[in-house]
VOTIMAR-785824 format. One record per residue (C-alpha): residue number from 1; x, y, z; residue in three letters. Coordinates in Angstrom, 2 decimals. Each point is the difference from the previous one (the first is absolute). Example, Ala and Ser with C-alpha at 12.3 -4.5 7.8 and 13.67 -1.06 7.14 Angstrom:
VOTIMAR-785824
(1 (12.30 -4.50 7.80) ala)
(2 (1.37 3.44 -0.66) ser)
END
This chain:
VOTIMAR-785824
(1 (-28.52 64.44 60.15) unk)
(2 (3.46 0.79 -1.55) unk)
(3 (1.52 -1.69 -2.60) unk)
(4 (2.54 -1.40 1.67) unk)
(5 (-2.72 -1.54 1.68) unk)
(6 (-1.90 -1.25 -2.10) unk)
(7 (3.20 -1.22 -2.18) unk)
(8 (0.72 -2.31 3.02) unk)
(9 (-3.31 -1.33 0.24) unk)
(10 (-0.17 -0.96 -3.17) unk)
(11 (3.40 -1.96 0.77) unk)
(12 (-1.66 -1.64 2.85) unk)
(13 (-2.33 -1.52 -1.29) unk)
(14 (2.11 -0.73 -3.29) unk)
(15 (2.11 -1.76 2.04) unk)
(16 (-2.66 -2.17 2.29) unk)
(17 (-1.28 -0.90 -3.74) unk)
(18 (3.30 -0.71 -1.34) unk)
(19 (1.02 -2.03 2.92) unk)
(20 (-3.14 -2.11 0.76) unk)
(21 (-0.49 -0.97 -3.60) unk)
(22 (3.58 -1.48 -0.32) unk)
(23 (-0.60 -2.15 3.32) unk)
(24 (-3.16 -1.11 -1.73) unk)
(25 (1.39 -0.76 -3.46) unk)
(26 (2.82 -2.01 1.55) unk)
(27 (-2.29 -1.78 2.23) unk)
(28 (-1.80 -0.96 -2.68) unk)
(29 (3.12 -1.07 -2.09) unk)
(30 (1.01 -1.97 3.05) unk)
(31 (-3.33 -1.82 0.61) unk)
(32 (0.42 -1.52 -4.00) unk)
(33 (-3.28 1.87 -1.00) unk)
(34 (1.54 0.85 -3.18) unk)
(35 (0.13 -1.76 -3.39) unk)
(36 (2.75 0.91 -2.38) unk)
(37 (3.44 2.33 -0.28) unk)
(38 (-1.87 3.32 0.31) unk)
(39 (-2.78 1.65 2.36) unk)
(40 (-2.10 2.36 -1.26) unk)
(41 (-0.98 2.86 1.92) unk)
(42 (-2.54 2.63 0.13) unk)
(43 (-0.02 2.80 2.74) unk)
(44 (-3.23 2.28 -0.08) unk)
(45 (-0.02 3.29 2.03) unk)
(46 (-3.23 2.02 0.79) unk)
(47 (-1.10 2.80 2.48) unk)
(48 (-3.30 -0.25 1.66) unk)
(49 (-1.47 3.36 -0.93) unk)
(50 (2.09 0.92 -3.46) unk)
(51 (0.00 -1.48 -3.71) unk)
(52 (3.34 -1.40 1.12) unk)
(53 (0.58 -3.67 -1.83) unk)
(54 (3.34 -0.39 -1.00) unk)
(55 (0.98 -3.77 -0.83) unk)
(56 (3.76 -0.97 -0.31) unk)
(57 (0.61 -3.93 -1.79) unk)
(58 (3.26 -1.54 -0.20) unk)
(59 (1.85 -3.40 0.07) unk)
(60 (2.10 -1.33 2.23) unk)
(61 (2.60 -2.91 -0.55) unk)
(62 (0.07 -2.50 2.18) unk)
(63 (2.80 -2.06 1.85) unk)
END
């Protein structure tokens, strides 16, 4: 595989991730399943098959 390749794969998927997960997040907003100003997040990653776990956490302010 080249790297230009595999650079747009990664994107891909990236994207599909970055995409979905706002839909659900706002859904979620929308449907009043949140208490307070702020909603914390936590996005794990892992590859079947590797020692990948990377875990992202963050806040995010709500309307």
């Amino acid at each position: 595989m080249s790297e230009d390749a595999f650079n747009m794969s990664i994107r891909k998927f990236l994207k599909e991730v970055g995409v979905t997960s706002q839909r659900k997040i706002e859904e979620t907003v929308r449907n009043g399943q949140i208490d307070g100003k702020k909603l914390r997040v936590r996005m794990t990653l892992t590859a079947e098959g590797s020692g990948l776990d990377h875990v992202v956490e963050g806040e995010i302010e709500l309307p």
